[in-house]
C-alpha positions in Angstrom: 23.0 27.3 -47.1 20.9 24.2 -46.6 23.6 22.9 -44.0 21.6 24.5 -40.8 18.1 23.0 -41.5 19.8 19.4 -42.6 21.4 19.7 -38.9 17.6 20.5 -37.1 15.9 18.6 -38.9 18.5 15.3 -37.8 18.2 17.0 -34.3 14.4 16.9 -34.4 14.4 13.4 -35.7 16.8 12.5 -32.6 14.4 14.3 -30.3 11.5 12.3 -31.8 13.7 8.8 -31.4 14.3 9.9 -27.5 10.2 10.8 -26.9 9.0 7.5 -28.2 11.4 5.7 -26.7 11.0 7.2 -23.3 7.2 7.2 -23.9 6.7 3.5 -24.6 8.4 2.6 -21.6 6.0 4.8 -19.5 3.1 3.4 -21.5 4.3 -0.1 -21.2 4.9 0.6 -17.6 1.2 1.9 -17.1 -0.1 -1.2 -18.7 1.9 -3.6 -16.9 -0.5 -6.4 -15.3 0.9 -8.4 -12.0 -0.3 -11.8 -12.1 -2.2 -12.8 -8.8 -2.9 -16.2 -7.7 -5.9 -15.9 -5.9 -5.6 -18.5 -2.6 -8.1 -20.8 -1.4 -9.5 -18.6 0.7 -11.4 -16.1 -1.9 -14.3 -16.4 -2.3 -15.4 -13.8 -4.9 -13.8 -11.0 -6.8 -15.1 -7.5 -6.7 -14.2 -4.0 -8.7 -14.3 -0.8 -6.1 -16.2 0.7 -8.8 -19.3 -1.6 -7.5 -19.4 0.4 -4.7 -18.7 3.9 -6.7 -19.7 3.8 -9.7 -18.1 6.9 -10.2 -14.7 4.4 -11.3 -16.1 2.5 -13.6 -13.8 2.7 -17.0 -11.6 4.8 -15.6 -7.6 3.5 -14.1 -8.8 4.2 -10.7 -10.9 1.5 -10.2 -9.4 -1.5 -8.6 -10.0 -5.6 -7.2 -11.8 -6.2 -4.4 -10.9 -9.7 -3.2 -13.6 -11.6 -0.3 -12.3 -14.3 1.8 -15.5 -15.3 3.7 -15.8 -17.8 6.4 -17.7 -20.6 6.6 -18.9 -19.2 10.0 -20.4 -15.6 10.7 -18.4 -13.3 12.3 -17.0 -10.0 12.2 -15.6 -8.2 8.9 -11.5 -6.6 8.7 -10.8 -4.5 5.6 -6.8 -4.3 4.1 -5.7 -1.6 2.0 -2.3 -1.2 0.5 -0.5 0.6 -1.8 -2.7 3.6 -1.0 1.1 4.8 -1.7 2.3 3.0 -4.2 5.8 3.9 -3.5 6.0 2.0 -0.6 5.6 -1.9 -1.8 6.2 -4.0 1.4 2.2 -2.8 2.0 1.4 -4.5 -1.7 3.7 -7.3 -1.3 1.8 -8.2 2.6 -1.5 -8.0 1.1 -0.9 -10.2 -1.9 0.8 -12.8 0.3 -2.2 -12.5 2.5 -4.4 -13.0 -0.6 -2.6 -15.9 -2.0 -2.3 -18.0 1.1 -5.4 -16.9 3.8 -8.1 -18.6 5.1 -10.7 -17.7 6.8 -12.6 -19.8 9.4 -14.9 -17.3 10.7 -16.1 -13.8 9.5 -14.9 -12.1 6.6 -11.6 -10.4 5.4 -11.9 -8.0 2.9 -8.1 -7.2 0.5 -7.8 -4.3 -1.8 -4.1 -4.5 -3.2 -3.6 -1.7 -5.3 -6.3 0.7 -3.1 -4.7 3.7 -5.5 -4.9 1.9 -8.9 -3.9 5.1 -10.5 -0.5 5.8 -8.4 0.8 2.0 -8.9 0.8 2.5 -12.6 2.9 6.3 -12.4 5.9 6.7 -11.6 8.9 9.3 -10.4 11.6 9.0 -13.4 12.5 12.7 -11.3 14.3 10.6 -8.3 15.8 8.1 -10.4 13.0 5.4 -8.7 12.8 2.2 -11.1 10.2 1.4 -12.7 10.2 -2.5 -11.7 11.7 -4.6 -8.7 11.7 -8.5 -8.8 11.9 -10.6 -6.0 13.0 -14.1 -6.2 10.8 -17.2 -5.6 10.4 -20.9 -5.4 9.9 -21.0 -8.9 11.3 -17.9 -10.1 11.7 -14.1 -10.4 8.2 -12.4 -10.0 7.7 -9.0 -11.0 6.0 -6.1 -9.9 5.6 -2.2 -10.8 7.3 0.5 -9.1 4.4 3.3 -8.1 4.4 6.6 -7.3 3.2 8.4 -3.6 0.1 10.1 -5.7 -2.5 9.5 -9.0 -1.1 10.0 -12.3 -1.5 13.4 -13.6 -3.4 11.7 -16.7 -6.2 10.1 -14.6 -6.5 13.4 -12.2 -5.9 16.8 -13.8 -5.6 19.7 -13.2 -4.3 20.1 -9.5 -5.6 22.8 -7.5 -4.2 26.1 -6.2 -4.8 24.5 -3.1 -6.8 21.4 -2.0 -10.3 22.3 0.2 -10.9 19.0 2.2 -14.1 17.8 1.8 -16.3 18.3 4.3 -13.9 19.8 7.3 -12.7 22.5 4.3 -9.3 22.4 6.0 -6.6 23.7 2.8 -4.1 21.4 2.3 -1.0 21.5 -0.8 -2.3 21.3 -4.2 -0.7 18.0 -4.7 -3.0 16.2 -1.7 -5.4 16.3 -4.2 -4.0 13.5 -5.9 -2.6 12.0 -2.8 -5.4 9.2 -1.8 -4.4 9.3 2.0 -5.8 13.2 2.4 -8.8 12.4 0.4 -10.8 10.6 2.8 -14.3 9.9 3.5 -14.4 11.2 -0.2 -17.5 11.5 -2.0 -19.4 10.3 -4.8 -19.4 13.6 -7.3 -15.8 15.0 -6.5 -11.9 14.2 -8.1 -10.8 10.9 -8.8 -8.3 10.4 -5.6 -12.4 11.3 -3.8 -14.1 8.7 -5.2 -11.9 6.4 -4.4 -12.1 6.8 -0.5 -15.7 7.1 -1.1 -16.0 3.7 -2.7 -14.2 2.3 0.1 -16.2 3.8 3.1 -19.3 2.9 1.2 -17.9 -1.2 1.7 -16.9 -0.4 4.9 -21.1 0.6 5.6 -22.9 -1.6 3.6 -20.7 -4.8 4.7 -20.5 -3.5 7.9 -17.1 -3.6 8.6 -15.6 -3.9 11.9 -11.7 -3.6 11.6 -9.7 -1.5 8.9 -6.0 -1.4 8.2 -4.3 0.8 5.8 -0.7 -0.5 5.5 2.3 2.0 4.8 6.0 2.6 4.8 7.8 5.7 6.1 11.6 6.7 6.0 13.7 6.4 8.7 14.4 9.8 9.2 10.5 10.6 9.7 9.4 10.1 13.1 6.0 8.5 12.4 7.4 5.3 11.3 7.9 1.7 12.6 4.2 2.2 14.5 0.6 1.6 14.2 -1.5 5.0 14.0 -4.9 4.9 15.7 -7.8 7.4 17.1 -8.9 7.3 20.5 -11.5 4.8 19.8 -9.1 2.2 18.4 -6.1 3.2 20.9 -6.7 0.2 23.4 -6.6 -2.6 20.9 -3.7 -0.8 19.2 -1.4 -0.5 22.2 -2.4 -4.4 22.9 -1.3 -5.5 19.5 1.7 -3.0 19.4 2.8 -4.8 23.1 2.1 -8.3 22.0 4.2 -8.3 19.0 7.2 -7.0 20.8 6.7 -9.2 23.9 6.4 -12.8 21.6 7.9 -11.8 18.3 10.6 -9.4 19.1 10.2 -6.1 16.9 8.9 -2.7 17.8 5.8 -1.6 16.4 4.8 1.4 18.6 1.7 3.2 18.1 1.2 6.8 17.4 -2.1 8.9 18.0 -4.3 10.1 14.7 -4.2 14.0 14.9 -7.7 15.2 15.0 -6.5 18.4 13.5 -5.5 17.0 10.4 -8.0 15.5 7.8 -8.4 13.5 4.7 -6.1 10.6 6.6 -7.6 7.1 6.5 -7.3 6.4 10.6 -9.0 9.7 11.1 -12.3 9.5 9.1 -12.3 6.0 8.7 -13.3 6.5 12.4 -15.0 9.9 12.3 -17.3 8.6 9.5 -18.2 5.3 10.4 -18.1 2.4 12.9 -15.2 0.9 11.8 -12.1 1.0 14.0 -9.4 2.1 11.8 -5.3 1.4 12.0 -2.4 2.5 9.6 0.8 0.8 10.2 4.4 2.3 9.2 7.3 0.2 8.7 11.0 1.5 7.8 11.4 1.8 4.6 15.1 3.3 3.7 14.6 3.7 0.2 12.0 6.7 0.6 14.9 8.7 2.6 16.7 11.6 1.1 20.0 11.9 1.7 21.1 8.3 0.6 22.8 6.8 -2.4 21.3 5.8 -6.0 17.3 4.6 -5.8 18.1 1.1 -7.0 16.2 -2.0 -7.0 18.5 -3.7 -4.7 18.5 -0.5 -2.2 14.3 -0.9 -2.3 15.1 -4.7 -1.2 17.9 -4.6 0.9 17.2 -1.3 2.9 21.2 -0.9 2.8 22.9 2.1 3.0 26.0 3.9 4.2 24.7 7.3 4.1 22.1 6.7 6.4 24.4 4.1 8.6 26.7 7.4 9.1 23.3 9.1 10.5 22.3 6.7 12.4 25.5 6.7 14.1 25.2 10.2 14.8 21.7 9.5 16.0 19.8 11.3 13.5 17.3 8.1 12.3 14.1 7.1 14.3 14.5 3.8 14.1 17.5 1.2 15.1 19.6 1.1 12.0 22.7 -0.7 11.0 24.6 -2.7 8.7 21.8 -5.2 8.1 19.4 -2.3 6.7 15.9 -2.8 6.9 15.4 -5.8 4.3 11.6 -6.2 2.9 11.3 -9.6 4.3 11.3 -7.5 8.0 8.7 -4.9 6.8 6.4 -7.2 5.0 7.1 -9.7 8.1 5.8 -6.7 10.8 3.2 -5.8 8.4 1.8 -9.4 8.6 2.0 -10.1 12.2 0.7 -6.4 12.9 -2.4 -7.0 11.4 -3.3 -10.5 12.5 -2.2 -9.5 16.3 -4.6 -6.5 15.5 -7.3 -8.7 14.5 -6.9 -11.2 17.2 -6.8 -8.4 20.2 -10.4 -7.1 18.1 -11.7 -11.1 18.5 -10.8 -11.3 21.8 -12.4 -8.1 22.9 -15.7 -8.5 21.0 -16.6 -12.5 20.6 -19.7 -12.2 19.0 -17.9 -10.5 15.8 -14.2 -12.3 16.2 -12.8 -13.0 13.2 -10.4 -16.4 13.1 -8.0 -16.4 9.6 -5.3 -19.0 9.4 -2.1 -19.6 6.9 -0.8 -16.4 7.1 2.8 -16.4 8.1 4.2 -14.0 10.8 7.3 -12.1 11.2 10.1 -14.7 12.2 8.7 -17.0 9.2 8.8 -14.5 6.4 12.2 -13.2 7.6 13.7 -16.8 7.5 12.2 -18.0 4.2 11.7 -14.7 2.3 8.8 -13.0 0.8 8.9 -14.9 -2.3 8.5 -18.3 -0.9 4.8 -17.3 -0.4 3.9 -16.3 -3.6 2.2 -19.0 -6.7 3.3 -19.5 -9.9 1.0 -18.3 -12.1 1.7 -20.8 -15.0 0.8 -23.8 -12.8 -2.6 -22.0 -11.5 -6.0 -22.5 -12.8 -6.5 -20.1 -15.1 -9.9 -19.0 -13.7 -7.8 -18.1 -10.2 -5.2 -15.9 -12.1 -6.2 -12.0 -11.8 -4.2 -8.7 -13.2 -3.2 -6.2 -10.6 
């Protein structure tokens, strides 16, 4: 008679072993700082949450790292990890952050610009929750994000999302999606007070140049470009052509819809001065129809599932048995941007912005992404910042 609740209560015990476990991996995994060696090039350390104070205390707010000139200049803005699911973006603007210098003006780097979405996850698709990369000193890791906020920073989603101010509807989960939230505003969800707090830098520094870097699968035809409004079109197509013409890889560039809103190169633009870019590059591992979402896919950008496709011409973007490694998307990332800031300084002098010690494409593909990177145990302590 007692043999049936022995057997539940061993299965609820089990059940209970299973939810902690699984739960202290998440929780771990949410509270998992990446050291950043802050280069010699920063100048002060800022939270996003100084510009909305709407963050402060909660995981949304974020660094906001200056690298100012010691002449005047103009002002560029980088943002990554807006999707935290697509880490060459993270991994270009730390490198930047660890190594850049800026002679004249001012470069602004947000790392994690969706603080919340770097420290969820998608346990659903089998994504990990950490990849390392190898270095000169080491392995260096970093947290596997998600494509929106965690549900326990931003709840509950809507029936459907009403873009503030065009009122356009959009799916429920855009809400949480940072990249459909924009210009934001001060009083509404999370994901909006973030892209407030960023347009209100871009006014009060008076910011001349934004990029907002991304990856895209291969099998979604917005990828492997730079995306741009009218008003930022002509120094877009210059940087897309330069790269191609000196460093070898396409970056083509891809006009910002006007009829679709909440998207960083569309109200960046619409809603301020600032000329605003997002750049794609390949990134296999966000594809469908491929094998296991394993660390070494995320790195490698090999495999055969999507090599069968792209034989059959189904991808839109050259692919074959070399993949599309990181150190080629954090490569284009890096020589997109500075060819984008260049073509701004050469078209407006009086606000050019010179930065040096930045590698471009053909250097990070030849000595890896790692190579770039500090070791944090033989940094000054007071340069050292989570992420």
């Amino acid at each position: 008679m007692k043999r049936p609740g022995l057997v539940k209560a061993v299965l609820i015990v089990l059940f209970l072993i299973f939810l902690i476990q699984g739960g202290l991996r998440l929780y771990r995994h949410r509270h998992f700082d990446v050291p950043v060696v802050t280069g010699p090039g920063v100048t002060r350390v800022a939270h996003l949450s100084d510009f909305g104070p709407g963050l402060k205390g909660t995981m949304a707010d974020t660094l906001v790292y200056f690298l100012d000139g010691t002449e005047p200049g103009g002002k560029a803005i980088l943002m990554s990890n807006t999707h935290a699911n697509e880490p060459e973006g993270l991994l270009a603007a730390l490198l930047m952050l660890e190594n850049a210098v800026v002679e004249k003006g001012s470069l602004i780097i947000i790392p994690q610009f969706n603080n919340s979405a770097g420290r969820n996850t998608r346990p659903g698709d089998g994504y990990p929750l950490y990849f390392e990369i190898p270095t000169d000193w080491g392995l260096k890791t970093f947290r596997m994000g998600n494509r929106d906020a965690s549900p326990l920073d931003q709840w509950p989603d809507p029936d459907v999302y009403i873009h503030y101010p065009d009122r356009q509807l959009l799916s429920y989960i855009d809400a949480r999606n940072v990249n459909r939230t924009w210009p934001g505003r001060p009083g509404g969800p999370l994901m909006e007070k973030v892209t407030f707090a960023a347009m209100e830098i871009m006014r009060r520094e008076k910011v001349d140049v934004a990029v907002d870097i991304h990856g895209a699968e291969t099998m979604f035809p917005v990828t492997n470009c730079i995306v741009a409004p009218e008003k930022s079109n002509r120094i877009a197509t210059m940087a897309s052509l330069t790269v191609k013409a000196k460093e070898g890889f396409d970056s083509h560039v891809e006009p910002s819809p006007a009829g679709f809103r909440g998207l960083s190169h569309r109200e960046i633009g619409d809603f301020s001065d600032t000329l605003p870019f997002l750049l794609e590059a390949p990134i296999p591992f966000l594809d469908q129809p491929t094998g296991p979402k394993t660390v070494k896919f995320l790195l490698d950008g090999k495999d055969p599932f999507l090599l069968s496709l792209a034989q059959k011409k189904k991808l839109f973007v050259a692919y074959d048995a070399s993949g599309w490694p990181l150190e080629k998307r954090v490569g284009q990332h890096c020589s997109v941007t500075l060819e984008i800031i260049r073509q701004y300084s050469k078209k407006n002098p009086d606000r050019s912005i010179l930065v040096r010690d930045i590698p471009r494409y053909a250097e990070i593909v030849q000595n890896g992404v790692g190579h770039y990177f500090h070791d944090p145990s033989r940094a000054e302590r007071d340069r050292i910042y989570p992420n």
